[in-house]
C-alpha positions as CSV (number, residue, x, y, z in Angstrom):
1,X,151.9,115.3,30.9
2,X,150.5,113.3,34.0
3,X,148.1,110.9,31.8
4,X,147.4,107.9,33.6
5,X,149.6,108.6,36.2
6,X,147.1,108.8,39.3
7,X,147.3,107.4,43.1
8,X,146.3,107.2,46.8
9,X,149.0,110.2,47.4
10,X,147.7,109.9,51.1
11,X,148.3,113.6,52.1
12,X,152.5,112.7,52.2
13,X,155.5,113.6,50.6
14,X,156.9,110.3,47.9
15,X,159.3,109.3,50.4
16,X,156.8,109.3,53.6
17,X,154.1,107.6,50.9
18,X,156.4,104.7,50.3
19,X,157.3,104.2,53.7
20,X,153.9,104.1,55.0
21,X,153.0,101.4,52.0
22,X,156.2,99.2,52.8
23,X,155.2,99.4,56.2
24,X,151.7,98.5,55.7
25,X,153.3,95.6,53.5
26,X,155.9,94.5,56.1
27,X,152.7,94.4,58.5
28,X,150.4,92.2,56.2
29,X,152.8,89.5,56.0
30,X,153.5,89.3,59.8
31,X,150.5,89.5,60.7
32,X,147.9,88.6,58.1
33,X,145.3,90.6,58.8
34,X,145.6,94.4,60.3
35,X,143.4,97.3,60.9
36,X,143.9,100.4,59.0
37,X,142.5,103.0,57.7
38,X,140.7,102.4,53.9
39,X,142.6,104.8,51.7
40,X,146.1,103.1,53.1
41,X,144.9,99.3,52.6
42,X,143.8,100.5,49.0
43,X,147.1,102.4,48.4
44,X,148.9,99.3,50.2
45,X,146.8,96.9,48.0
46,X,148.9,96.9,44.8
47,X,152.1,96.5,46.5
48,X,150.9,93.4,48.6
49,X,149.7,91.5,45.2
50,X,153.0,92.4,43.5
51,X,154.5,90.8,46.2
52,X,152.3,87.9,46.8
53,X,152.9,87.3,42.7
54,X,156.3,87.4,42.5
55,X,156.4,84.9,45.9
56,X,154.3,82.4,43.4
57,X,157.4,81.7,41.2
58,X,159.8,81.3,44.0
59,X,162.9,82.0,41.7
60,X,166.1,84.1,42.6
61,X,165.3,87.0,40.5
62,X,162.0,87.3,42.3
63,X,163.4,86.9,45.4
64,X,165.7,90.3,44.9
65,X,163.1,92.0,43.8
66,X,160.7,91.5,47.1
67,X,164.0,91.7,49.2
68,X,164.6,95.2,47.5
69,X,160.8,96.2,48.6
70,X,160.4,94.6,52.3
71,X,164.5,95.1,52.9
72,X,164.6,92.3,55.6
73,X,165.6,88.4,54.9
74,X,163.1,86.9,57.6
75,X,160.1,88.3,55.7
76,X,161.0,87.4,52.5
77,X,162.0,84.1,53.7
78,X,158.4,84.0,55.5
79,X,156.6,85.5,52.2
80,X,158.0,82.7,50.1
81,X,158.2,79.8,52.1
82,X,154.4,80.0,53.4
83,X,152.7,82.4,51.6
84,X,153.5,82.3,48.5
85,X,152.7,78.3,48.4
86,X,148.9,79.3,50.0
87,X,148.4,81.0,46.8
88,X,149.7,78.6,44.0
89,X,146.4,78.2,42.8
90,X,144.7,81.6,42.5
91,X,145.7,84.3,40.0
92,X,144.7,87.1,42.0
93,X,142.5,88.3,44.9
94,X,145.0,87.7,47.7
95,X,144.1,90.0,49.8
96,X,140.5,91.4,51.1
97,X,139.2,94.6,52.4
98,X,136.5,94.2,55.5
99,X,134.7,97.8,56.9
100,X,134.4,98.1,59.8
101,X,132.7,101.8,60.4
102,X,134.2,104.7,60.9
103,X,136.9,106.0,63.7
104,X,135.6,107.7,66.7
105,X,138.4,110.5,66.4
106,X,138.7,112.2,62.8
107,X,135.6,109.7,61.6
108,X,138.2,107.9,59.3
109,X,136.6,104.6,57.3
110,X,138.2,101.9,59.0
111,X,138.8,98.6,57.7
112,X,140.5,95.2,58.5
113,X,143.0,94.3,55.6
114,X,143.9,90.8,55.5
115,X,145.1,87.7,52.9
116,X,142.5,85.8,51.9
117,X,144.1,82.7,52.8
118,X,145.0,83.2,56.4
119,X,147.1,80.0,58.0
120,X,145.4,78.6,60.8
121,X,146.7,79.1,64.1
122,X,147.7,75.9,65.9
123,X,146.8,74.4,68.5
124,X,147.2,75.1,72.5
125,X,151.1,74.0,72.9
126,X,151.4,72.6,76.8
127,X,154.3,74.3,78.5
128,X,157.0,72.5,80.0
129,X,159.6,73.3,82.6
130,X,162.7,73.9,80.7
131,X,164.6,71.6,83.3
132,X,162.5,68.9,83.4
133,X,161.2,68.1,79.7
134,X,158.8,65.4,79.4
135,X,160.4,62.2,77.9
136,X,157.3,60.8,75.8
137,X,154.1,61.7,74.1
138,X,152.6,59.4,76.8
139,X,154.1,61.7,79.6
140,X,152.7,64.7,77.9
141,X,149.2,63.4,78.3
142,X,149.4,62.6,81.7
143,X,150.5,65.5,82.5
144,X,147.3,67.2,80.4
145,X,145.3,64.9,82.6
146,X,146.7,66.2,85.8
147,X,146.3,69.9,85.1
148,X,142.9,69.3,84.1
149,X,141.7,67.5,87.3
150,X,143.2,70.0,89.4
151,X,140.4,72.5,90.4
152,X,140.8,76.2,90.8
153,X,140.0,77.5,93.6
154,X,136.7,79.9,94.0
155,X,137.4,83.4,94.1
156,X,136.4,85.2,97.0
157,X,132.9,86.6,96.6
158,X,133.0,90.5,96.1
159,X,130.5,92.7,97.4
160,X,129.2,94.7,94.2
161,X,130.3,98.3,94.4
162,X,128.1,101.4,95.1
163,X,127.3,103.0,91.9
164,X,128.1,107.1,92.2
165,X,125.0,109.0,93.0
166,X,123.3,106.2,92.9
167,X,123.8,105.5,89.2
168,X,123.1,109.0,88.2
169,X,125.4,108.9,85.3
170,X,123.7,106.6,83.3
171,X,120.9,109.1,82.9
172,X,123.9,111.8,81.1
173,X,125.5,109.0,79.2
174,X,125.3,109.7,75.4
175,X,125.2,107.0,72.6
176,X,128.2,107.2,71.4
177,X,130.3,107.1,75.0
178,X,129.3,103.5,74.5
179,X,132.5,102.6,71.9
């Protein structure tokens, strides 16, 4: 009998199901936050904590296990080098679930699925010229200073274009051409 044995099937055969859930998983920790639809980020949901648990002990047991589910080194290096840390101190809730409203196509819920705990992205990085590499943090700044007093020059000043029939299509525009 099939007691207790429900899940987000998500209209696919078990093989396309898992794909589509490692996927979603392989995603999530690349990214941090994605857009989806809600029944895959709830199907996907599980899987991510598993994951996110088993990056918490940081042993080599655990490590096999998450390299049997994601399948590539790089992410599981990436899961337990920086996100597993992030999440030493909770017990669960790593991840969070935020609508967003419903898809313009096949009116699908969407949502944004993200970790709770996203790393901040750093800082603006000046570029260098790969032949000429500044030699000192002082040289750095001066070259900030530099590109900053530079001005840009203005843009040539366009004329605004004609609307068609005289805007006439603002009259048969409906609500929803607005997305």
């Amino acid at each position: 009998m099939r007691h207790a044995k429900k899940r987000l099937q998500l209209n696919r055969f078990t093989s396309w199901h898992d794909a589509t859930i490692k996927s979603l998983a392989k995603n999530l920790i690349i990214c941090q936050s994605i857009k989806t639809t809600l029944a895959r980020a709830k199907a996907s949901k599980q899987m991510i904590e598993k994951l996110i648990t088993l990056a918490k002990t940081n042993t080599l047991f655990s490590r096999r296990q998450a390299q049997k589910i994601l399948g590539e080194h790089k992410l599981v290096n990436l899961l337990f080098n920086e996100i597993g840390p992030r999440f030493s101190k909770r017990t669960s809730g790593f991840t969070r679930i935020i609508n967003m409203g419903k898809r313009r196509g096949d009116n699908a819920e969407m949502v944004i699925f993200e970790l709770t705990e996203i790393k901040k992205k750093e800082a603006k990085k000046i570029k260098h010229d790969k032949a000429h590499p500044p030699a000192s943090a002082q040289q750095v700044e001066e070259k900030a200073a530099e590109e900053k007093k530079q001005e840009p020059k203005p843009a040539k000043e366009q004329k605004p274009q004609k609307k068609f029939l005289g805007g006439i299509r603002s009259i048969f525009k409906k609500k929803s051409d607005s997305l």
